[in-house]
C-alpha positions as protocol buffer text, in pm:
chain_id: "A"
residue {
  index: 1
  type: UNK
  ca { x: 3383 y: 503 z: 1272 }
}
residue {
  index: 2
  type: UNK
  ca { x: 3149 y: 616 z: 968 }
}
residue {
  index: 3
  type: UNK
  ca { x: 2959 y: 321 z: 1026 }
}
residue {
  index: 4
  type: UNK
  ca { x: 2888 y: 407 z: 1386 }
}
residue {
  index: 5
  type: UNK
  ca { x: 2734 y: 747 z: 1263 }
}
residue {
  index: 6
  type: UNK
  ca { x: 2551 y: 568 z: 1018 }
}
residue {
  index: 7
  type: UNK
  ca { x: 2391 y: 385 z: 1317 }
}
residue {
  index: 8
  type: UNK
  ca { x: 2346 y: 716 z: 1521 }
}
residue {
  index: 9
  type: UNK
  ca { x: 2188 y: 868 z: 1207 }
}
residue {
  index: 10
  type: UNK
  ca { x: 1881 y: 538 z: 1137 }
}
residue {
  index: 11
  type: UNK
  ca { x: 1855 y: 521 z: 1518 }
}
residue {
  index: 12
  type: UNK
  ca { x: 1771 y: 920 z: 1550 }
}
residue {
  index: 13
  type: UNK
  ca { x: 1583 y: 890 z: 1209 }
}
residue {
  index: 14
  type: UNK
  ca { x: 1371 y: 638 z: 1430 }
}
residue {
  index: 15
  type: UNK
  ca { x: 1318 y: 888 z: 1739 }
}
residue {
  index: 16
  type: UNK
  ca { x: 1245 y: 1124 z: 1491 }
}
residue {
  index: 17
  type: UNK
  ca { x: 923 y: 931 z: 1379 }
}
residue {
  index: 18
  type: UNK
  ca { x: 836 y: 823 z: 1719 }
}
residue {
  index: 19
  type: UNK
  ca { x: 827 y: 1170 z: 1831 }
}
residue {
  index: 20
  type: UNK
  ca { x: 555 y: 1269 z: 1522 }
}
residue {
  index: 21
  type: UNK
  ca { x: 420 y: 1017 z: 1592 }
}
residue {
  index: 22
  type: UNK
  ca { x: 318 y: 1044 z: 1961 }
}
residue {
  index: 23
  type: UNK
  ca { x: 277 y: 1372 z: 1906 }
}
residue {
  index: 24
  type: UNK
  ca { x: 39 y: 1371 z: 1650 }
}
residue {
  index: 25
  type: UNK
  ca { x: -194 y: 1067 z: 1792 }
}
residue {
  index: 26
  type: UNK
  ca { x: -190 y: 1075 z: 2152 }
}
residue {
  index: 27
  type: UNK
  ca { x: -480 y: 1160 z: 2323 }
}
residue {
  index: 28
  type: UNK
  ca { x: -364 y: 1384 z: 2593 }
}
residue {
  index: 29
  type: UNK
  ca { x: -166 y: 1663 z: 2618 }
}
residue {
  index: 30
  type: UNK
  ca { x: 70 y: 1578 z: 2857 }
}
residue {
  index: 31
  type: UNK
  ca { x: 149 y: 1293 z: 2637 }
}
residue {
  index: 32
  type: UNK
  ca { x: 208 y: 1559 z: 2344 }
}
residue {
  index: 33
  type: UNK
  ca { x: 405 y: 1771 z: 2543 }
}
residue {
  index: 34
  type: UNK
  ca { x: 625 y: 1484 z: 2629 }
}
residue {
  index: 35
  type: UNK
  ca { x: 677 y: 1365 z: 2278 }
}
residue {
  index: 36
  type: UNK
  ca { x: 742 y: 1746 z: 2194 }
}
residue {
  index: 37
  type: UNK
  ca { x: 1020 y: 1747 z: 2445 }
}
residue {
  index: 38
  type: UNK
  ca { x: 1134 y: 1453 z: 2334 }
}
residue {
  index: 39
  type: UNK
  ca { x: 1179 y: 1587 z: 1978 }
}
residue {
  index: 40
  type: UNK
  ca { x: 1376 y: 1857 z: 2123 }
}
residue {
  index: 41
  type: UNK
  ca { x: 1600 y: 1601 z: 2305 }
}
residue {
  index: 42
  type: UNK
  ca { x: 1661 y: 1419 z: 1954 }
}
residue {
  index: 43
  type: UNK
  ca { x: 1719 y: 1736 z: 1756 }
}
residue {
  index: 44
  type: UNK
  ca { x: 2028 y: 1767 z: 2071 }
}
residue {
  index: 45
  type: UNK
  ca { x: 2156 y: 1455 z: 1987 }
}
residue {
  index: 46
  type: UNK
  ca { x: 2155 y: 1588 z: 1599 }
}
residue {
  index: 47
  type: UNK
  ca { x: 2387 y: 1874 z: 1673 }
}
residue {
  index: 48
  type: UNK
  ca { x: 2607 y: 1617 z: 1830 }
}
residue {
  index: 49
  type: UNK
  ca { x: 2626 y: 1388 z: 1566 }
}
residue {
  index: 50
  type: UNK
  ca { x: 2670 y: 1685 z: 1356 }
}
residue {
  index: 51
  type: UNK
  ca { x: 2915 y: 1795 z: 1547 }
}
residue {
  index: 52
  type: UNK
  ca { x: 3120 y: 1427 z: 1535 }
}
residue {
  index: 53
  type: UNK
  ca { x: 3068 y: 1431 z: 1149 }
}
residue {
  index: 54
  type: UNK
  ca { x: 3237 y: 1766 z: 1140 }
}
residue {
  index: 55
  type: UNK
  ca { x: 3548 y: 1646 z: 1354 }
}
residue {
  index: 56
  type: UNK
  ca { x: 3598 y: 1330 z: 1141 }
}
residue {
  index: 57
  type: UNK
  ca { x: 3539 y: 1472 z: 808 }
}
residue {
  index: 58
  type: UNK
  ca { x: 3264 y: 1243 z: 706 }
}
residue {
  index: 59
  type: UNK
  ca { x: 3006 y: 1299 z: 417 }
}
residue {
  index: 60
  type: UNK
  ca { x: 2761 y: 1561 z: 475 }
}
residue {
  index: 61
  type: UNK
  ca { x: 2453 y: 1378 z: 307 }
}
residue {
  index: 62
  type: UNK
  ca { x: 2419 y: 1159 z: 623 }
}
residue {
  index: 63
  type: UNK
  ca { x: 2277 y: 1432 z: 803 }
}
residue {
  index: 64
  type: UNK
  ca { x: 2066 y: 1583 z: 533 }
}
residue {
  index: 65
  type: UNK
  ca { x: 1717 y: 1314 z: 588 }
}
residue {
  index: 66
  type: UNK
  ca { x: 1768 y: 1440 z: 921 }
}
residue {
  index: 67
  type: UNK
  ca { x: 1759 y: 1742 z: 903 }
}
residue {
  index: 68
  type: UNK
  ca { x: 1487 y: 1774 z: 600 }
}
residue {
  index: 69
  type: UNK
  ca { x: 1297 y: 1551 z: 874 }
}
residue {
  index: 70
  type: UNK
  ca { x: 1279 y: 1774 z: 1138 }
}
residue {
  index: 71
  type: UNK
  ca { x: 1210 y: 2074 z: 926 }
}
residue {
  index: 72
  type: UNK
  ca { x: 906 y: 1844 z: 824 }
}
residue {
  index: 73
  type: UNK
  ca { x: 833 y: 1769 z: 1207 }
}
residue {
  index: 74
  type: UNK
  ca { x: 894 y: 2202 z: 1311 }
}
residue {
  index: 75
  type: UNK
  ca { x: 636 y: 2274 z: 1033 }
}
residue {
  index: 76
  type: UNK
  ca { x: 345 y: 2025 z: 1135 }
}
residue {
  index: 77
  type: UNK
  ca { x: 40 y: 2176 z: 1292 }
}
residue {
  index: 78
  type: UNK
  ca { x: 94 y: 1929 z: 1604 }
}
residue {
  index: 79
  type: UNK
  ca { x: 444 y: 2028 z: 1642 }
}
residue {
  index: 80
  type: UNK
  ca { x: 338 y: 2379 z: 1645 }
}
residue {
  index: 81
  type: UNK
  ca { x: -2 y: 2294 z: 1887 }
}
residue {
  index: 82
  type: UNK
  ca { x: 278 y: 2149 z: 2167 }
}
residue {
  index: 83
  type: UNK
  ca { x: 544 y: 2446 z: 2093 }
}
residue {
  index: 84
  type: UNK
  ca { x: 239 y: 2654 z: 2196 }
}
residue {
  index: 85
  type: UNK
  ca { x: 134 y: 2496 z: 2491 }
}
residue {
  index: 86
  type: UNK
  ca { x: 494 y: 2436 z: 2614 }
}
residue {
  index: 87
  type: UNK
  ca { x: 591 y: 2810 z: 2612 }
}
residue {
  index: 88
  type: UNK
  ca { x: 230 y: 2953 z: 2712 }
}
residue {
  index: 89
  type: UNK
  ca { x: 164 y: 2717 z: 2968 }
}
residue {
  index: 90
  type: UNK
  ca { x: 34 y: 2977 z: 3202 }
}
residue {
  index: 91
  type: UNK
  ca { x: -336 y: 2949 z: 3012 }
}
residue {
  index: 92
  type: UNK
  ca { x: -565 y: 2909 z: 3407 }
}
residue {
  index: 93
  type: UNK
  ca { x: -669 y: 3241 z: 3359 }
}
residue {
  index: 94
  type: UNK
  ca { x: -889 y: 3088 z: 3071 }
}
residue {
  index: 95
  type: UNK
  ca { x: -1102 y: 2878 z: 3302 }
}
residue {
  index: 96
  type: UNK
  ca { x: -1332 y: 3086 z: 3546 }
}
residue {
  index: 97
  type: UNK
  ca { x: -1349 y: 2969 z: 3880 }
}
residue {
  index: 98
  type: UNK
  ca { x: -1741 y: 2908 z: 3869 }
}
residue {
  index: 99
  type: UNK
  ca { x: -1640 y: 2643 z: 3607 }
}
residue {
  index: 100
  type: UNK
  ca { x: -1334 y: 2495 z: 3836 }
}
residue {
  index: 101
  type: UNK
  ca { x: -1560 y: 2431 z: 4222 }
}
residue {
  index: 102
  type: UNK
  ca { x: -1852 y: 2214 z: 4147 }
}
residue {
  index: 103
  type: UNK
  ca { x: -1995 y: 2347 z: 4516 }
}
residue {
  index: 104
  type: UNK
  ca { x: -2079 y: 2649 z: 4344 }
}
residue {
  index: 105
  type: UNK
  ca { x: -2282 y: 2504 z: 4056 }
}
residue {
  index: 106
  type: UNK
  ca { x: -2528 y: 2382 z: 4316 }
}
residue {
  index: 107
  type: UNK
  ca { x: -2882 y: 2539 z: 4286 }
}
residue {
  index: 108
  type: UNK
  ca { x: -3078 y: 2560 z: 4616 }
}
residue {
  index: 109
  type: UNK
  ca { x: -3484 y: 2473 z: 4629 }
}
């Protein structure tokens, strides 16, 4: 059984990279916000592998590069760049409608 949460542990070490990873190099936002809620989908699956640890009694250093991990992750300025655009999301008020309807740009002779 410890050797099944060793496997959980590497293969959410793994998500955990892929998720800095796409969220620090992809070159559109809805690809950030993606990888940003996929981070928060891994970080789940952390609490319930910490949660199975707990039940069986197992060592409590498997979960510590996890956790130190996505401390690393929560701190980055691309982490924090998503977390921003996930909650205020709401940001159309800071594009004027002159700038949205190309009609309007038009200049008549």
């Amino acid at each position: 059984m410890l050797r099944q949460l060793q496997n959980r542990a590497d293969e959410l070490a793994e998500s955990l990279l892929i998720s800095e990873l796409e969220m620090r190099r992809s070159r559109t936002l809805e690809k950030r916000l993606e990888a940003y809620r996929d981070f928060g989908r891994v970080v789940d699956r952390i609490d319930c592998l910490r949660r199975d640890a707990e039940e069986l009694h197992s060592a409590p250093d498997l979960l510590t590069q996890l956790d130190r991990k996505a401390a690393h992750i929560r701190r980055s300025a691309s982490f924090r760049v998503a977390e921003w655009f996930q909650l205020y999301s709401d940001v159309s008020w800071y594009v004027g409608p002159a700038m949205i309807d190309p009609v309007r740009q038009i200049t008549h002779c």
